[in-house]
C-alpha positions, 0 to 999 in steps of 0.5 A, a space after each residue: 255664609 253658606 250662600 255667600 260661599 256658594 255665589 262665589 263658588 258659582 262666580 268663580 266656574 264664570 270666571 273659569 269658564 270665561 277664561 276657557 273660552 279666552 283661552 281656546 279661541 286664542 288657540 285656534 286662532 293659532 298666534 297670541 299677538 298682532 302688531 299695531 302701528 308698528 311690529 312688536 319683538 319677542 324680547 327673549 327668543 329662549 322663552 319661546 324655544 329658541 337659540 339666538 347663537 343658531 339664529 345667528 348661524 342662519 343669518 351668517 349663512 344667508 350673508 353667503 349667498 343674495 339674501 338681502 332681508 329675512 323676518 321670522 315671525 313667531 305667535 304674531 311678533 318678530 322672532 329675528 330679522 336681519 337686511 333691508 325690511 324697509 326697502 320696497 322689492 318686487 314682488 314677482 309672483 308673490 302678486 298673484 297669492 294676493 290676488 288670490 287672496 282679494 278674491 275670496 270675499 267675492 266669491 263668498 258674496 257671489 259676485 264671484 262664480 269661480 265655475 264661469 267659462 271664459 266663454 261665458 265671461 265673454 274673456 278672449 285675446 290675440 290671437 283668439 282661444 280655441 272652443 276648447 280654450 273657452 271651456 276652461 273656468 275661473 277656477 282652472 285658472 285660479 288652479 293653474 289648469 286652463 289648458 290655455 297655453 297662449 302666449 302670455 306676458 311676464 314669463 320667464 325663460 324658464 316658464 316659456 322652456 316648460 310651456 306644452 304646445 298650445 291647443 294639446 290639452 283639455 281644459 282643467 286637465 293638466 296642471 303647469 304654472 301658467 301666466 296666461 291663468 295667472 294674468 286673465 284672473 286679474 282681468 276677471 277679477 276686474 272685471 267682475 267688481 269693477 276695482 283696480 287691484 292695488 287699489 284693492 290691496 290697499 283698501 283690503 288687506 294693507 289698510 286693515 293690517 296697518 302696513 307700514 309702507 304699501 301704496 296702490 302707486 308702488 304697483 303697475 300693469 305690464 301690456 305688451 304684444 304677446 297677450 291683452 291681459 296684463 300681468 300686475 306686479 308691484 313692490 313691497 317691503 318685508 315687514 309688509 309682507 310678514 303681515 300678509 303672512 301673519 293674515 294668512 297664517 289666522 286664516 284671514 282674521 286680523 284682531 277681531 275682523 274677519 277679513 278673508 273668508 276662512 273657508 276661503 284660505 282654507 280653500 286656495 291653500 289646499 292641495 289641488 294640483 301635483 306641481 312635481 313638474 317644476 321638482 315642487 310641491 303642490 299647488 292651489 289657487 295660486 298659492 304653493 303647498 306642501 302634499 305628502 312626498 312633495 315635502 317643501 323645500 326639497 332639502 334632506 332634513 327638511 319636511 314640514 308637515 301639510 298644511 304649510 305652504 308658500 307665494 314665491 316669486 322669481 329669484 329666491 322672494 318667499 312667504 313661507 306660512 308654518 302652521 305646525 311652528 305658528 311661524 312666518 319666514 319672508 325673504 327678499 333678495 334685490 332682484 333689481 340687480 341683474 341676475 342676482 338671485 337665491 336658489 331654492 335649495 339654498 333658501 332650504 338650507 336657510 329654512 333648515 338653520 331656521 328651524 334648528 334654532 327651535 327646541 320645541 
């Protein structure tokens, strides 16, 4: 009896030791839940601390400006989603934290060296860099901090307005969201692994993470005169791009499959440049980040804590990752349309419904 008692005295510390280390890899892995074919949704949101009457405030609200989709997801299922999920929009800027995001196992394989020049990358354009431009790194562009202020294809007016006068910065130096970095890094990274960028959006990220609606031939490269290097937008839904968010928000782990170098995620949204120049937050590799008075979104009653940060492309197009909620917001608006936009302190204010809906 005695040994009897103590087997399963000594089976049950397993069991409960077993369960512990279920239990904590759960927690640092920060989400409970990833979709399959399809998204799952939370059945009750006042089980996770939500009210579905302030949840219908914040819809409410964003029927009053351009909004055209949201999903808020929470520990790995849709919290509430309104508008056109399914429909394909441009991503914008959004591209670029993809980008950012596809370099990360190369550089961790070393077929990426982000300390490379442009001189030693043999990277040049029309008219040509200076010396001083040559000087100017894979990782100041990743940054947003080459100094190379050449014209650049896809900018806005707003980013041409904000442009220094070319030839007056060193290299690494001075932070401005600059296309001419943004563009030369999708060049770099082609040609350094001699793969096509959507076609590695494909095989990368939306074929591991079952995206419902991606394909290599919703994106296309813009050429024109003012620069060689090519800007690389393209469309996607909503419920896609909550995934992405989701991958992100994991530190780049899907189901059991690392498929983001942690470190790497870590690293590209972490705070490596002030980005008060556009009344923001910080900047890192190509992903926005909330650092110490720069609070996001600039709203009073809105801060959330470091550690969240954002892709937002022109016209109000958001992936906001809140670590401290375990929480991803994605929202859309129909750009297409000319000059139909969300303006940031309006999608602050929607944030702000957002998360008032929360008890927690």
């Amino acid at each position: 009896m005695m040994i009897k008692s103590k087997i399963s005295f000594i089976s049950l510390c397993s069991i409960l030791f077993v369960l512990g280390v279920v239990y904590t890899s759960s927690a640092q892995q920060g989400t409970y839940n990833f979709p399959g074919e399809h998204w799952d949704y939370v059945e009750n949101v006042e089980d996770l601390g939500y009210s579905i009457k302030d949840l219908e405030k914040a819809k409410t609200y964003s029927e009053s400006i351009n909004t055209e989709a949201v999903i808020i997801v929470v520990k790995g299922k849709i919290l509430y989603e309104w508008g056109s999920v399914e429909t394909k929009y441009n991503t914008h800027s959004i591209r670029k934290s993809f980008l950012s995001a596809l370099y990360g196992n190369y550089v961790k394989q070393g077929i990426i060296d982000l300390d490379l020049s442009m001189e030693q990358l043999g990277i040049d354009d029309k008219p040509p860099l200076s010396e001083e431009e040559k000087k100017a790194t894979i990782r100041d562009c990743l940054k947003a901090r080459s100094g190379i202020y050449h014209p650049a294809l896809y900018e806005s007016a707003g980013m041409k307005a904000l442009k220094p006068e070319r030839f007056t910065e060193k290299a690494g130096i001075h932070w401005y969201y600059n296309n001419w970095d943004f563009n030369v890094s999708g060049t770099i990274f082609t040609k350094l692994t001699g793969k096509d960028i959507f076609e590695s959006i494909k095989a990368e990220i939306a074929d591991p993470i079952q995206m419902e609606d991606y394909s290599p031939e919703d994106g296309h490269y813009v050429s024109g005169a003012e620069s060689i290097h090519r800007a690389y937008p393209f469309r996607v839904t909503a419920r896609d791009l909550a995934r992405f968010g989701l991958l992100m928000l994991n530190k780049g782990k899907w189901k059991e499959k690392q498929l983001i170098p942690k470190d790497w995620v870590e690293e590209s949204t972490s705070y490596h440049s002030d980005a008060t120049l556009y009344a923001s937050d910080g900047y890192g590799y190509m992903w926005w980040v909330a650092k110490d008075y720069n609070k996001y979104p600039h709203l009073p009653g809105v801060e959330l804590k470091e550690g969240t940060y954002s892709a937002r492309g022109s016209g109000g197009h958001y992936v906001l990752v809140i670590p401290e909620y375990d929480m991803v917001i994605v929202h859309r608006v129909n750009t297409d349309k000319e000059n139909n936009r969300v303006e940031n302190g309006e999608f602050g204010k929607l944030v702000k419904l957002i998360l008032e809906s929360s008890s927690n």
